[in-house]
C-alpha positions as CSV (number, residue, x, y, z in Angstrom):
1,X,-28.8,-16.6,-58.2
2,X,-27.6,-18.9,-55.6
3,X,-31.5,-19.5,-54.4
4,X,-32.3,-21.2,-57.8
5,X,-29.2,-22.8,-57.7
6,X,-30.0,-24.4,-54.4
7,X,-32.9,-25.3,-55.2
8,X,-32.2,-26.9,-58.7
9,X,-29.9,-29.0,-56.6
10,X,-32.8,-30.3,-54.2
11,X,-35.1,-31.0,-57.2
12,X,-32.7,-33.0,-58.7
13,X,-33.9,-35.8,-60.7
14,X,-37.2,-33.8,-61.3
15,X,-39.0,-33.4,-64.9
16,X,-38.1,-30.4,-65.8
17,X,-40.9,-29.2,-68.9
18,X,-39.4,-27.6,-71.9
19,X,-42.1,-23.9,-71.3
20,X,-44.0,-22.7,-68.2
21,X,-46.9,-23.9,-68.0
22,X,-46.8,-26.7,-70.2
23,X,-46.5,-30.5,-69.3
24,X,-43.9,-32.3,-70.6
25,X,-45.6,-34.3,-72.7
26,X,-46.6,-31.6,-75.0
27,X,-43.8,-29.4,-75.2
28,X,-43.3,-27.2,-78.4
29,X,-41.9,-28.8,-81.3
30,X,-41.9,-32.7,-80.0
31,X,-41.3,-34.9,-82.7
32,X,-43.4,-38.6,-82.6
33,X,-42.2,-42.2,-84.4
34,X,-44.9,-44.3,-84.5
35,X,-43.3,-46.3,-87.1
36,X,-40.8,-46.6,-89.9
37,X,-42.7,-43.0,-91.0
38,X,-41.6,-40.2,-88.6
39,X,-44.5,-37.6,-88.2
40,X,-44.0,-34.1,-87.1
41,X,-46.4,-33.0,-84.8
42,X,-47.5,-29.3,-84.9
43,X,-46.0,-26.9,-82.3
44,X,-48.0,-26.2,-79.7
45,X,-48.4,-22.8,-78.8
46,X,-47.7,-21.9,-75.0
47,X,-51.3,-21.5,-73.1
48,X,-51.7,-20.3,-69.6
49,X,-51.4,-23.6,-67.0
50,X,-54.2,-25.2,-67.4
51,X,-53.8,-28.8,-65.2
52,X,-51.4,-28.6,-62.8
53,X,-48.1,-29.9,-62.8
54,X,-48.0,-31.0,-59.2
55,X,-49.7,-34.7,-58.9
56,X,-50.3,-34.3,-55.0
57,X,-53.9,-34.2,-53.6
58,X,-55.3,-32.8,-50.8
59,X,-55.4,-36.1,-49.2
60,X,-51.4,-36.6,-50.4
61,X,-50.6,-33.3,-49.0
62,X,-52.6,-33.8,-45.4
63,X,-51.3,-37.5,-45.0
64,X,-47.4,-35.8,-45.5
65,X,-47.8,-32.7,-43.3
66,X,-50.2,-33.8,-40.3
67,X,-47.8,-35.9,-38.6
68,X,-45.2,-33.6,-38.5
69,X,-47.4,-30.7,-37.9
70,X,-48.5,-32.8,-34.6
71,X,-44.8,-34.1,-33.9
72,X,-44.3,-30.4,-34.1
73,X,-47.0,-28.9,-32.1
74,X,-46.3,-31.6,-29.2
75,X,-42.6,-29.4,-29.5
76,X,-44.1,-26.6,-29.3
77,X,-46.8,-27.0,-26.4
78,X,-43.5,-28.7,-24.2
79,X,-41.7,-25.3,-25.1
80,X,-44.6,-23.2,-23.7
81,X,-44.5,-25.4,-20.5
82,X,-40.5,-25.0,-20.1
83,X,-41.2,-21.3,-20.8
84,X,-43.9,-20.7,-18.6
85,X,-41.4,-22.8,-15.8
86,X,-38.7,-21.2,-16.7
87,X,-40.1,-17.4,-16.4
88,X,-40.1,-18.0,-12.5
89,X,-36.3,-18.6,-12.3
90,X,-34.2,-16.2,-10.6
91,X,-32.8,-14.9,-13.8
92,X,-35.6,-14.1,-15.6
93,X,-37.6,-12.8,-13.1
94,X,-34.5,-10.1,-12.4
95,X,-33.6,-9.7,-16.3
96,X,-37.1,-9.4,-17.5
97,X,-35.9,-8.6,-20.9
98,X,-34.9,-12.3,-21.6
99,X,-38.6,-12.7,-22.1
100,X,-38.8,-10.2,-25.2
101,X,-35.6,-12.2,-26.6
102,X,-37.9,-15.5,-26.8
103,X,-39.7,-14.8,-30.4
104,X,-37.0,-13.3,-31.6
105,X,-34.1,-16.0,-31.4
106,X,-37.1,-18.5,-31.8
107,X,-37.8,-17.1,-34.7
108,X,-34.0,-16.6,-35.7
109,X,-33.0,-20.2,-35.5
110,X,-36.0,-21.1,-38.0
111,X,-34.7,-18.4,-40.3
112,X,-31.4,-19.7,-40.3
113,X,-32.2,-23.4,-40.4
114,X,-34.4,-22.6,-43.6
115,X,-31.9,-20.4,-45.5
116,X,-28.6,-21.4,-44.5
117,X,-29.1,-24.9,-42.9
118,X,-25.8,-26.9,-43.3
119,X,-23.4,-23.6,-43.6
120,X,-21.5,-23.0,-40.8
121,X,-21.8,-19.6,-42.3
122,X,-24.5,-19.5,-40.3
123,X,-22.3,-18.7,-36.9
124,X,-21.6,-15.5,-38.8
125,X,-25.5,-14.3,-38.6
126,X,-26.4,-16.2,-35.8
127,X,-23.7,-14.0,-33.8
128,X,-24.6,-10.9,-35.0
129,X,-27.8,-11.3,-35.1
130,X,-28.2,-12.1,-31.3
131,X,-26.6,-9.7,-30.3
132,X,-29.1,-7.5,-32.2
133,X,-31.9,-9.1,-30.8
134,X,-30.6,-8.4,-27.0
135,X,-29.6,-4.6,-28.7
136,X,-33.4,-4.4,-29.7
137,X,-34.6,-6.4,-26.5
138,X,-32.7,-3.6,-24.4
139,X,-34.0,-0.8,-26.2
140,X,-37.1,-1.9,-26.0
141,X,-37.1,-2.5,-22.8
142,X,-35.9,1.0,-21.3
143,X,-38.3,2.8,-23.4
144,X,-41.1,0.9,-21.3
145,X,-39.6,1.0,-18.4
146,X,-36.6,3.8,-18.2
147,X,-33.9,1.7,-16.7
148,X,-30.4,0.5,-17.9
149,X,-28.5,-1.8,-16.1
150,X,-24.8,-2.6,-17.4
151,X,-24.1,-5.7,-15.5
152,X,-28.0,-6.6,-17.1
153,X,-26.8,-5.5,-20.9
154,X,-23.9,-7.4,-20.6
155,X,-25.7,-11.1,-19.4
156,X,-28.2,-10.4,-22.0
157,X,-25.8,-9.7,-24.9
158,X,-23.9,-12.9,-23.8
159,X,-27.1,-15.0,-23.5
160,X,-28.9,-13.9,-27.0
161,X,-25.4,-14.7,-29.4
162,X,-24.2,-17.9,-27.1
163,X,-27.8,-19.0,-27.6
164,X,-28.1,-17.9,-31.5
165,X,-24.5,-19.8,-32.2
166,X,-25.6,-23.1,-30.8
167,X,-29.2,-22.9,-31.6
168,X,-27.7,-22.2,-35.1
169,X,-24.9,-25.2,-35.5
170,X,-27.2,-27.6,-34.2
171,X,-30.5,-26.9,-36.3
172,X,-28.2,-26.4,-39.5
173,X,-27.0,-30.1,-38.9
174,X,-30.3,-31.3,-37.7
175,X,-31.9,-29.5,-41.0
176,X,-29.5,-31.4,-43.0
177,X,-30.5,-34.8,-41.7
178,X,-34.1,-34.4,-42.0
179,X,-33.9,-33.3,-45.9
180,X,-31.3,-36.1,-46.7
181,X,-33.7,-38.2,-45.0
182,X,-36.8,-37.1,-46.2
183,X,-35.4,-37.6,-49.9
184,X,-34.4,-41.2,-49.3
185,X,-37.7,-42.0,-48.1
186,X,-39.5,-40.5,-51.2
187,X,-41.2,-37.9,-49.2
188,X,-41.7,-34.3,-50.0
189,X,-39.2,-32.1,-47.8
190,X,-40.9,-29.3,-48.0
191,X,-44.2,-30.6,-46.2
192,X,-42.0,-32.4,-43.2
193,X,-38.1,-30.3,-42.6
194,X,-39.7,-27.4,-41.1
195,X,-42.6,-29.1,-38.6
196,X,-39.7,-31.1,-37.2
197,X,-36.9,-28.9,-36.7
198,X,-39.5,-26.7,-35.2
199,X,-41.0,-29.0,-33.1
200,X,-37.7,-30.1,-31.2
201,X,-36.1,-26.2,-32.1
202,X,-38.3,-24.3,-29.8
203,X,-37.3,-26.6,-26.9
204,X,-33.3,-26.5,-27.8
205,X,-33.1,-22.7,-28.6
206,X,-35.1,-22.2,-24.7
207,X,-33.4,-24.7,-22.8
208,X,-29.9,-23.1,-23.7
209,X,-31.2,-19.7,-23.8
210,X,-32.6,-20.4,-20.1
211,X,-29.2,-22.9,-19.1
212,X,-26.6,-20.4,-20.5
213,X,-28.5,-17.1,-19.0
214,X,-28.8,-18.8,-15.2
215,X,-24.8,-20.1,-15.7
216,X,-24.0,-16.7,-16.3
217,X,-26.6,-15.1,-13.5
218,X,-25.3,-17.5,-10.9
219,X,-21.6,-16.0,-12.3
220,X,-22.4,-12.7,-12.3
221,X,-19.9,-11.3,-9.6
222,X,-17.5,-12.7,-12.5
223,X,-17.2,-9.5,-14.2
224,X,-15.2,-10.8,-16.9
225,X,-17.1,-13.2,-18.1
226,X,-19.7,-12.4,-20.2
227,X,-17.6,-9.4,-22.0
228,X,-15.1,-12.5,-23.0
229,X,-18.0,-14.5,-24.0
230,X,-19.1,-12.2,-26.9
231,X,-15.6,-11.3,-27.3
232,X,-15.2,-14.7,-28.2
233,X,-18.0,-15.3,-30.6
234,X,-17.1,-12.4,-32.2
235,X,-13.3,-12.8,-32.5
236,X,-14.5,-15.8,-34.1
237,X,-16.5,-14.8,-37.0
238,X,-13.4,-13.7,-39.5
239,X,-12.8,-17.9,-39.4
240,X,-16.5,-18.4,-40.5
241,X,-16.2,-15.8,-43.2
242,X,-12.8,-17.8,-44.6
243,X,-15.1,-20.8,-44.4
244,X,-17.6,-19.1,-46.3
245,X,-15.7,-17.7,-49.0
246,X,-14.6,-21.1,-49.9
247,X,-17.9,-21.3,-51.6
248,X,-18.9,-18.3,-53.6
249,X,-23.2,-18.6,-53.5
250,X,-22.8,-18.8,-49.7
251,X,-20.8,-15.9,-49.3
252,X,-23.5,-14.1,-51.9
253,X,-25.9,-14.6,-49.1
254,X,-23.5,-13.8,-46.0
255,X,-23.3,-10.5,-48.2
256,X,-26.9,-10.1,-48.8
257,X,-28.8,-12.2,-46.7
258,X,-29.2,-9.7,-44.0
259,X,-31.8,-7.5,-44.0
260,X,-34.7,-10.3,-44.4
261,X,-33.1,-11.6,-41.4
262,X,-32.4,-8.6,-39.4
263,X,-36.1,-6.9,-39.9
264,X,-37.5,-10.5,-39.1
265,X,-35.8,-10.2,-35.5
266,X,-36.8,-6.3,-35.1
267,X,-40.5,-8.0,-35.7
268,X,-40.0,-10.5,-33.8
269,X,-38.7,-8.6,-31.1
270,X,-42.1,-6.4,-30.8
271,X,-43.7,-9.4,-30.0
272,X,-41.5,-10.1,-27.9
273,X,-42.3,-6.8,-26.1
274,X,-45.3,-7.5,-25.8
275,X,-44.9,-11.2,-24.2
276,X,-42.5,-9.8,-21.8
277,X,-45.1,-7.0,-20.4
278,X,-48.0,-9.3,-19.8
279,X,-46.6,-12.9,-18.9
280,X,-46.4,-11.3,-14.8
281,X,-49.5,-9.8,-15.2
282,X,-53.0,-11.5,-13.9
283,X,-55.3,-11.5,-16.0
284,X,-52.7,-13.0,-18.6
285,X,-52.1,-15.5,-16.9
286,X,-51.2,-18.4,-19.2
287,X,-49.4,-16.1,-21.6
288,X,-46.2,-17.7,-21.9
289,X,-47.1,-21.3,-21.7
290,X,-49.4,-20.8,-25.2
291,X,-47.5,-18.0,-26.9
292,X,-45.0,-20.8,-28.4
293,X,-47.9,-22.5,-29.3
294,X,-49.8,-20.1,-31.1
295,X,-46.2,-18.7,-32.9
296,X,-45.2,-21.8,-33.7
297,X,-48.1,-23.3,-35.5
298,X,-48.5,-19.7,-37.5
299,X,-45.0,-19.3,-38.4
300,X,-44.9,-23.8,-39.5
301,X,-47.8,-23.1,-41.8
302,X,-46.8,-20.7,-43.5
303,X,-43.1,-21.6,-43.9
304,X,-44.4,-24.7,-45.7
305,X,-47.0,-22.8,-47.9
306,X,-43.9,-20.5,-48.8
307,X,-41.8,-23.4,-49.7
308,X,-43.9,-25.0,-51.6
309,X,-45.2,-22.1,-53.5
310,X,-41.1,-21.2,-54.5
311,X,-40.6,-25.0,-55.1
312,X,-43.4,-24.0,-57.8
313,X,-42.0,-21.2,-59.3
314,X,-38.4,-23.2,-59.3
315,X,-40.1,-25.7,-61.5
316,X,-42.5,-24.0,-63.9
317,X,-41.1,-20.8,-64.4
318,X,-37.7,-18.9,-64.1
319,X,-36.6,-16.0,-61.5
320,X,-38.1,-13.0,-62.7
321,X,-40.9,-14.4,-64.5
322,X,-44.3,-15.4,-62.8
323,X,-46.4,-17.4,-64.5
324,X,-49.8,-16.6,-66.5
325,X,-52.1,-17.0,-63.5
326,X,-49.7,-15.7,-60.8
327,X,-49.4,-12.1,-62.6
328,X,-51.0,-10.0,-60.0
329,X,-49.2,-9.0,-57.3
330,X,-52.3,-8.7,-55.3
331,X,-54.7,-11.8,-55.7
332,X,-58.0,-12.2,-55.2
333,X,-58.4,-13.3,-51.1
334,X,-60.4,-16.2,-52.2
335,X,-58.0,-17.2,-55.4
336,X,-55.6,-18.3,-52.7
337,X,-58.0,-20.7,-50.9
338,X,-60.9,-21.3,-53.4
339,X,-59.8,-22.4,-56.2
340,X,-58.4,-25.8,-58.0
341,X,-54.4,-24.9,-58.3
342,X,-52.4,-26.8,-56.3
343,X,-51.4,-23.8,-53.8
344,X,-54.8,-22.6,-53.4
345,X,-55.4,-27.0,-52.5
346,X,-52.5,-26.5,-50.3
347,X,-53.1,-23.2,-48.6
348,X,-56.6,-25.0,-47.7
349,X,-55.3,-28.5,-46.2
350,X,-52.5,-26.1,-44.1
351,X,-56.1,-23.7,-42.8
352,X,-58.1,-26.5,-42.1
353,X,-55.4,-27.9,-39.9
354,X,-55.5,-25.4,-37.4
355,X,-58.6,-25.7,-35.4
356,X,-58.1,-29.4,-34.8
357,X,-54.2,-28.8,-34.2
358,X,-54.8,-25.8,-31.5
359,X,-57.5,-28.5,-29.6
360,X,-55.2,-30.7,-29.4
361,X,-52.4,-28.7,-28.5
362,X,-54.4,-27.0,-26.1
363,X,-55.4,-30.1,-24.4
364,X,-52.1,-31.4,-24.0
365,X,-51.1,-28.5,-22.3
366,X,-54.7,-28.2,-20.1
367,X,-53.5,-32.3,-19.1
368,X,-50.5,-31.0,-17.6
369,X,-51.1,-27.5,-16.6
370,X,-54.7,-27.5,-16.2
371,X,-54.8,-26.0,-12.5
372,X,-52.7,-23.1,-13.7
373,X,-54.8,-22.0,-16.4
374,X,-57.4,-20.4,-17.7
375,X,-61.1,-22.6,-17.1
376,X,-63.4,-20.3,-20.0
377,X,-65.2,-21.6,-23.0
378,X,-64.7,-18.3,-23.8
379,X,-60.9,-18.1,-24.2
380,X,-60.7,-21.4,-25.9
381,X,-63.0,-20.0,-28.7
382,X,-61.4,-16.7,-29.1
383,X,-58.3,-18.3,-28.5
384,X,-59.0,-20.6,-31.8
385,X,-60.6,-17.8,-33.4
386,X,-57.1,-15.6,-32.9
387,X,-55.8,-18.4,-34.6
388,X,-57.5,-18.9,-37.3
389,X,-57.2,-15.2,-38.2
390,X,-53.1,-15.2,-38.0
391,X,-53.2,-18.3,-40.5
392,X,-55.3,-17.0,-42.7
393,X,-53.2,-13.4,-43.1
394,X,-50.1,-15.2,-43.1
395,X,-51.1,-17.9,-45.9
396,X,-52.2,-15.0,-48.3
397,X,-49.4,-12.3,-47.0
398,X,-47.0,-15.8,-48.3
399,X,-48.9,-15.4,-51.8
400,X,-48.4,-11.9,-52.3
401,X,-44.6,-11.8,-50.9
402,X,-44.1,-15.1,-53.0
403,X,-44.7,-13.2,-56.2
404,X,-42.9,-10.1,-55.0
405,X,-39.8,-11.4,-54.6
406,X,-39.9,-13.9,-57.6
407,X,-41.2,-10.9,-59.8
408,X,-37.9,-9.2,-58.4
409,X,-35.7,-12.4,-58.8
410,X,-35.0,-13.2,-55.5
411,X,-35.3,-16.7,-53.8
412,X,-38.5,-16.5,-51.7
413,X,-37.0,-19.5,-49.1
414,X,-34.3,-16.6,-48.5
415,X,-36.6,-13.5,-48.6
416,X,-39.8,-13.9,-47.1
417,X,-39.6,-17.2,-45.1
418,X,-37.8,-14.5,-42.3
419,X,-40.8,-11.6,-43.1
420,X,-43.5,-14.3,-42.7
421,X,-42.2,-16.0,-39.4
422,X,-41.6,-12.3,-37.4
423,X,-44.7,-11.5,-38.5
424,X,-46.3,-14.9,-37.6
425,X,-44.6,-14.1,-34.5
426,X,-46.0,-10.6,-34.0
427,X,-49.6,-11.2,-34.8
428,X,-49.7,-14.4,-32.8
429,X,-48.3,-12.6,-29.7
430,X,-51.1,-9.6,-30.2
431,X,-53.7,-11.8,-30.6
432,X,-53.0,-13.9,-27.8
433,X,-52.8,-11.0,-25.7
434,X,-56.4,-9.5,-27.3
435,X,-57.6,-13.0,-26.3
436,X,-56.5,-13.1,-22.7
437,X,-58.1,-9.3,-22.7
438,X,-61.3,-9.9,-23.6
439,X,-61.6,-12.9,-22.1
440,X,-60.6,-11.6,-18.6
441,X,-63.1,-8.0,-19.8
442,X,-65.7,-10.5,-20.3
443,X,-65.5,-12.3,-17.1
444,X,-65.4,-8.8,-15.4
445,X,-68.2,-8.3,-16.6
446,X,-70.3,-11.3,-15.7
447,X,-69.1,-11.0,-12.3
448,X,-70.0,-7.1,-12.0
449,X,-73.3,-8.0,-13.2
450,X,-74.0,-10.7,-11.2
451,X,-72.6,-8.5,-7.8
452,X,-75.3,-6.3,-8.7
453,X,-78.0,-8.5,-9.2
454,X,-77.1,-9.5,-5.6
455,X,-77.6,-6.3,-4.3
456,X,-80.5,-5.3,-6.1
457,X,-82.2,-8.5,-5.0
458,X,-85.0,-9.0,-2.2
459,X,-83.3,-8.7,1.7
């Protein structure tokens, strides 16, 4: 499987145990020379993993991922700024779809950055695939509001695959340089590549999808251009495929790497449905600036629980296989955060991150764009509340996909990094929108009540 193979590569120069589950040091049949006698110790029978393999802490774990976490949510809050800027230019206040392409292609250049990062394969999917996303974004669109524009189809097609190609060759290159890195410096990649390519993707993947969409607004009377723009991308995929067969396990996954990737951006796109419906309205006001925010720090988390979870199975067990106390498809809730393995330690550091990182993030963003939101107590605690919740499915939807796909042989970096992000995407955009709800239900409320009391009271 070119997953395995992959990832053999990046653990290169790991101990590698003869049998799951056993350390090293006690494999089966390990002969001992103590002295000029050479004594044959008994084989030890395999037992179920009984001290874990990994030698990281909690402490180890939090010291690697909280500064990129931060680096990343500092991305992500600047991204929510430029979006909420951005949603009042003359483009996407006409073309109101762009809005609904945001999680998607978001959420398609951290796909592609985790699954194919330096391939330039990846122009293949990145093309198609955005032009998917504005396919969906359309459809979507004119089944809420019954309108098709062609000049409109065609900026938005343009926009979504000129965005997805660069967004795409520059976080494939930029993936490759923080994982070289990362290895030289004795750190962990899996705990730091995707908090950093996130927290500078977001604002790349916006700024050209908002640069290359108002280019081609303020060129729309050129009637030619955007047709030759995807004509383009798409006259050049056959040389990416000749680049990609020149390597056999990446043209494996331009065969069958799809339809994680494409059912991630239909995902993806819902939520984008939904951002794209309330951003203009009132009472969710605020929507686009924390919807990056909320997405991002979801769909981070859980791409690093994911990762380290496979990196697990990579070491201790082979594709196909789980090991003894991974067998059930469906684990206990409180076996992935409870209990002393070192993804149920992990799973906890990555929760217990999120209430201080959403503060923070939100006070950033309340710094800089504190007279345009929302002033409530109450949304700040249903806002981390909504947070927590999303975490918390995603971290145990990881461990159940995890063992899915490794039951089925499949890579899980390939197969459910895509599910877990669109999904991180969906349920943060829902509960973000819940929280603006009942927040704005609740303050309707007060102020209804306290009308009355006026009335009712002495003349």
């Amino acid at each position: 499987m070119e997953g395995t193979e992959t990832r053999h590569r990046r653990l290169e120069g790991c101990a590698r145990p003869e049998e799951p589950g056993l350390p090293s040091s006690v494999s089966t049949g390990r002969l001992a020379e103590e002295s000029e006698d050479v004594q044959v110790v008994a084989p030890v029978a395999p037992q179920p993993l009984e001290v874990e393999p990994s030698q990281e802490t909690a402490l180890a774990v939090g010291m690697q991922v909280i500064v990129p976490f931060l680096f990343a949510g500092l991305g992500l809050s600047w991204a929510g700024m430029l979006l909420n800027y951005f949603q009042h230019w003359p483009v996407f206040t006409e073309v109101k779809d762009l809005l609904t392409l945001v999680p998607p292609l978001v959420g398609l250049k951290g796909n592609l950055e985790m699954t194919l990062a330096s391939r330039l394969s990846t122009a293949v999917q990145a093309t198609v695939v955005g032009l998917l996303a504005a396919m969906a974004a359309l459809l979507l669109g004119t089944v809420s509001r019954e309108e098709l524009d062609l000049a409109k189809v065609a900026l938005l097609c343009a926009s979504s695959a000129i965005t997805a190609f660069l967004a795409a060759f520059a976080l494939g290159l930029l993936m490759v340089c923080i994982v070289i890195g990362a290895r030289k410096l004795g750190v962990n990649p899996d705990n730091i590549a995707t908090p950093i390519a996130a927290s500078l993707g977001d604002l790349i993947t916006l700024s050209i999808l908002a640069l290359v969409s108002s280019f081609l607004y303020q060129h729309r009377d050129t009637w030619y251009l955007t047709p030759l723009a995807c004509a383009g991308l798409m006259a050049l995929t056959p040389l990416w495929v000749v680049i990609a067969k020149q390597n056999p396990p990446i043209m494996k996954i331009l065969k069958f790497g799809w339809f994680p990737i494409v059912l991630a951006m239909v995902i993806s796109s819902v939520g984008g449905l939904i951002l794209s419906m309330t951003a203009s309205k009132q009472q969710y006001k605020g929507m686009a600036i924390f919807t990056p925010v909320m997405c991002g720090v979801g769909g981070n988390l859980v791409a690093i629980q994911t990762s380290r979870v496979s990196t697990f199975l990579h070491i201790w067990s082979t594709p196909g296989v789980l090991p003894l106390q991974m067998k059930k498809f469906c684990p206990n809730p409180c076996s992935t955060f409870c209990t002393s393995e070192t993804n149920s330690m992990s799973a906890r550091v990555l929760l217990f991150l999120v209430v201080p990182g959403h503060l923070i993030f939100f006070y950033i963003i309340y710094l800089v764009e504190g007279h345009s939101l929302i002033n409530s107590k109450t949304f700040v605690v249903l806002y981390l509340l909504a947070g927590l919740v999303q975490v918390t499915i995603l971290l145990y939807l990881a461990e159940v996909m995890v063992r899915l796909a490794w039951h089925q042989a499949l890579d899980p970096d390939n197969h459910c990094i895509p599910y877990l992000t669109g999904l991180g995407d969906l349920l943060g955009t829902g509960l973000l929108a819940l929280c603006f709800f009942l927040d704005w239900l609740l303050r309707s409320k007060v102020e209804l009540s306290g009308l009355s009391e006026l009335a009712s009271g002495p003349p």
